[in-house]
N, C-alpha and C positions, 0 to 999 in steps of 0.2 A: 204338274204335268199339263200339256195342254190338250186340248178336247182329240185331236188326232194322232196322240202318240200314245201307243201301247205296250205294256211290260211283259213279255209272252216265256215263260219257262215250260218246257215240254225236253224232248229226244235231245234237241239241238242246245247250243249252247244259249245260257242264261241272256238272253238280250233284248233290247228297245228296238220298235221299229218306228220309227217318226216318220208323218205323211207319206204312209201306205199309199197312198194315191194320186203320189207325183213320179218323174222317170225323169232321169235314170236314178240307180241307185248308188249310193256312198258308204261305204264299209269301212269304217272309222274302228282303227287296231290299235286299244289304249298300252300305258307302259307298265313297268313292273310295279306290282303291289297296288297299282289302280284298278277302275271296276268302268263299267260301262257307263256309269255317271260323271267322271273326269270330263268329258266330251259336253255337257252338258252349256257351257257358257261358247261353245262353237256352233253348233246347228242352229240357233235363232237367227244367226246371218245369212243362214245359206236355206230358207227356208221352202224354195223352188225343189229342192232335192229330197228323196226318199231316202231315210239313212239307216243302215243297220248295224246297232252298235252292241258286242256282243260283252259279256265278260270271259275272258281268256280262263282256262282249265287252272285250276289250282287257287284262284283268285276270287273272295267273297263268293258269293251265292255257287260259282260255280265251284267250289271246293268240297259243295255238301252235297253234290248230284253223282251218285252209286251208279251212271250210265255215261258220264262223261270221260273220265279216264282222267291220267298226269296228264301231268305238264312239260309233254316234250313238241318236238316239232314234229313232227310225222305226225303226235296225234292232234293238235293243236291243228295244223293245217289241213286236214280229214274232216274235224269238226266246224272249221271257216266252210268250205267244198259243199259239207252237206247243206249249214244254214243260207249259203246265196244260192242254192241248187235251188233249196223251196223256199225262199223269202224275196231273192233278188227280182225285178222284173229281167225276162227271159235271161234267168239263171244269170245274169252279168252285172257286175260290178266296175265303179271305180275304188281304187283300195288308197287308205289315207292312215298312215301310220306312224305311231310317236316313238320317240325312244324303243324301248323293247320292244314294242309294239310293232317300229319300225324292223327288226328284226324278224319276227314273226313273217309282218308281212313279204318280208322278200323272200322265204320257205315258201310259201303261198303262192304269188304270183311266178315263182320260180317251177312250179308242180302243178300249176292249173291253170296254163296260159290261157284256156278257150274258154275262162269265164272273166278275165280283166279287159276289162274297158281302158285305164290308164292309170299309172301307179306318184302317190305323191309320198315318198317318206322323209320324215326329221328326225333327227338327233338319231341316228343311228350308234349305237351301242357296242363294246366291245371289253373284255378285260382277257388281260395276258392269263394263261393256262396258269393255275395257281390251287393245291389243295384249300389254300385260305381263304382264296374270295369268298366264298359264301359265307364265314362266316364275318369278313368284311360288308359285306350285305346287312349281316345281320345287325352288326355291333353300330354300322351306320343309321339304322334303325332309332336304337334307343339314345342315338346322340342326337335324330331329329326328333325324337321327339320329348326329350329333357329339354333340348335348346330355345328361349323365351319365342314365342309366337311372331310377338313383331321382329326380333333380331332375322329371325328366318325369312321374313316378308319383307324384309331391307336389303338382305342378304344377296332374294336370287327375283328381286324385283316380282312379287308376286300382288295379284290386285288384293288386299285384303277379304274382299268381297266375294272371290269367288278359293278363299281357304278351302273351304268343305270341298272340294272337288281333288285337290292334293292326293298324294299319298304321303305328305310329310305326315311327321308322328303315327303314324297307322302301324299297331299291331306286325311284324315278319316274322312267321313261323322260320328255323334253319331247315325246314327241308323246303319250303318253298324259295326259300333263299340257296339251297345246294341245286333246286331246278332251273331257275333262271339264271346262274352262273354257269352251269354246262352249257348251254342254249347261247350265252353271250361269251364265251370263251372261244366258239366257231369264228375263225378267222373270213372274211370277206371273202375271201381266194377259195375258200373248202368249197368242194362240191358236196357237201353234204347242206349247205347252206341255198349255196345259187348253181347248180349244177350249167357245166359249159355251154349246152343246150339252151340255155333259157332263152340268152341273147338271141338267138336265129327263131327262135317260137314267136317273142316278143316284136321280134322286127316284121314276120311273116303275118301278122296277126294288127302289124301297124299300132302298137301300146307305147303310148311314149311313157319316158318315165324321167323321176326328179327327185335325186337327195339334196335334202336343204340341209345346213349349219347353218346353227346359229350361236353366233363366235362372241359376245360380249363376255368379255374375263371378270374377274370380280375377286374378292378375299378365299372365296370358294370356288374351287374348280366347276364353275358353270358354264363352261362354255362348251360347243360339241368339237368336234374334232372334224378344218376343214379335209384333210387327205384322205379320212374314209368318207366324208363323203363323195369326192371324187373317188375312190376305189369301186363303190356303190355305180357311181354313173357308167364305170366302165363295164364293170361285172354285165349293166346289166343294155350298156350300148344308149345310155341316156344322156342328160344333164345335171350339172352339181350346181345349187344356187350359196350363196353366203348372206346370212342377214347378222352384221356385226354390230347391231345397236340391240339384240334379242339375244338371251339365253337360252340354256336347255330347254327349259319350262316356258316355252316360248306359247305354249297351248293358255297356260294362264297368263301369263304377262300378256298381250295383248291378243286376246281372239280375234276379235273383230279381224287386224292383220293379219294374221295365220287362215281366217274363213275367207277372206278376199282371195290372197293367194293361190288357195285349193281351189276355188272358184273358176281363176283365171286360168291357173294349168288345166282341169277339168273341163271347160269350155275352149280348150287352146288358143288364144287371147295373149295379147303382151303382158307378162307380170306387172305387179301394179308399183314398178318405180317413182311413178309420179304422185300416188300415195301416199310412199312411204321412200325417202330419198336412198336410204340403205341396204336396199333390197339387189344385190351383186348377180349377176350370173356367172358361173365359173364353166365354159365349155369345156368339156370332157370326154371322153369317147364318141362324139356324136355323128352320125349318118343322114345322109338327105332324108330319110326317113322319118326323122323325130321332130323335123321341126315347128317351130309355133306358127300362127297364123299372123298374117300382117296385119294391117289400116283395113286394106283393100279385100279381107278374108279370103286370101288365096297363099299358097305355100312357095316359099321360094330361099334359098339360100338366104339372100338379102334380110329377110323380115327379119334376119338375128339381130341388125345394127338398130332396130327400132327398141329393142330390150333395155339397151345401155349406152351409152356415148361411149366413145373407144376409149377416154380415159382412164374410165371404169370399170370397162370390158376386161376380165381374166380369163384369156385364154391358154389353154391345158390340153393337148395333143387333140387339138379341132381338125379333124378331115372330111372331107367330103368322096 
């Protein structure tokens, strides 16, 4: 750890807070069966920002806190509220979230619009209504982690080096696996998830927002699924990006790419195409409202056509 990040366990959930002493802050909402450690090979890039990264209810440290509560969304998102209430500078947050993580987060910024600054999430999560998943959860569990170390790090393109931050092969209790099936069974559309309200909160409050895929296919169903995330942009009046050369696991497959990008939507800045040539935007429910900033850092319709060349450009019920 480095001299100015601290491990803090108290009321609030289990969490790190990295340079206490920069603003604004970045609320980094890891995925299932991860800990607030996952996040660890990301903030070195983004080192300008105050990050608060928690471990989610049911998950390592916090599964052993007799004050925290399950693992649902209501309380999940109660325990985010509290900790940027007293951690965040003036209570506000940008919210940056993975996989299930992404899920969470959109409960969150969906129920506590007057503390998001701006919303980034990936690989947004879902499985059809099934008594079984969980224990698909489960049994996917001991098949990651019988299956050889490098075949998995082939598999879903993972840097070898930053293994330990996974949740592949790690321990799944079935009832933490019967919690994060419920929670990811909530279709996009439920207003128990994004209630119809959120969008007019969010707009009124000026929060832009952005679900990425990241669509490279493989032996293994690694890819995320582009249509929620357009479901995601419209639910919530944002944009949907595609990075089709990155997987699910796009947090370890290349950080540095993944901290750029939160960077650039976080600063409203042209995404960094020219970094990374794959990096797509798919326009989706979007309002004059959301849009990025140009060259000239001023807002306009226009600035969109500096994101992407129209060859590239996928547009998806784009109105103004």
């Amino acid at each position: 750890m480095s001299g100015n990040q601290e491990t803090l366990v108290d009321s609030h959930l289990p969490h790190l807070s990295i340079n206490p002493e920069k603003q604004p802050t970045i609320l980094l909402i890891h995925g299932a069966f991860d800990t607030k450690n996952t996040w660890d090979p990301i903030h070195p890039y983004l080192s300008e920002y105050h990050f608060l990264i928690p471990t989610l209810p049911g998950h390592d440290d916090s599964s052993t806190s007799p004050v925290i509560g399950e693992l649902t969304l209501q309380t999940t998102s109660e325990r985010l509220y509290q900790l940027v209430t007293a951690k965040a500078h003036n209570g506000q947050t940008h919210v940056v979230g993975h996989s299930f993580g992404a899920n969470i987060a959109l409960h969150f910024i969906s129920h506590y619009t007057d503390q998001i600054l701006s919303v980034f999430v990936s690989g947004t999560a879902g499985f059809y209504p099934s008594s079984m998943t969980p224990y698909g959860l489960w049994i996917d569990g001991i098949l990651s982690y019988a299956m050889p170390r490098r075949l998995v790090e082939y598999l879903i393109d993972v840097d070898p080096r930053l293994w330990e931050t996974s949740s592949f092969g790690n321990f799944r209790s079935l009832e933490l696996c019967k919690a994060i099936s419920n929670i990811l069974m909530i279709p996009v559309e439920d207003e128990v998830l994004i209630p119809a309200v959120a969008q007019e909160e969010l707009k009124k409050r000026q929060v832009r927002a952005i679900a990425v895929a990241a669509t490279k296919k493989g032996v293994l169903p690694t890819n995320d699924n582009v249509e929620r995330a357009k479901a995601v942009a419209q639910r919530l009046g944002g944009i949907a990006a595609e990075v089709p050369t990155m997987r699910h696991a796009f947090v370890i497959q290349d950080p540095e790419l993944f901290a750029r990008i939160v960077a650039a939507w976080i600063e409203g800045e042209v995404l960094p195409e020219g970094m990374h040539p794959s990096v797509k935007l798919i326009l989706s429910g979007v309002s004059s409202w959301g849009v990025l900033r140009n060259q000239r850092n001023t807002y306009s319709p226009e600035s969109w056509w500096h994101l992407r060349q129209p060859d590239h450009l996928f547009l998806d019920g784009f109105c103004w």
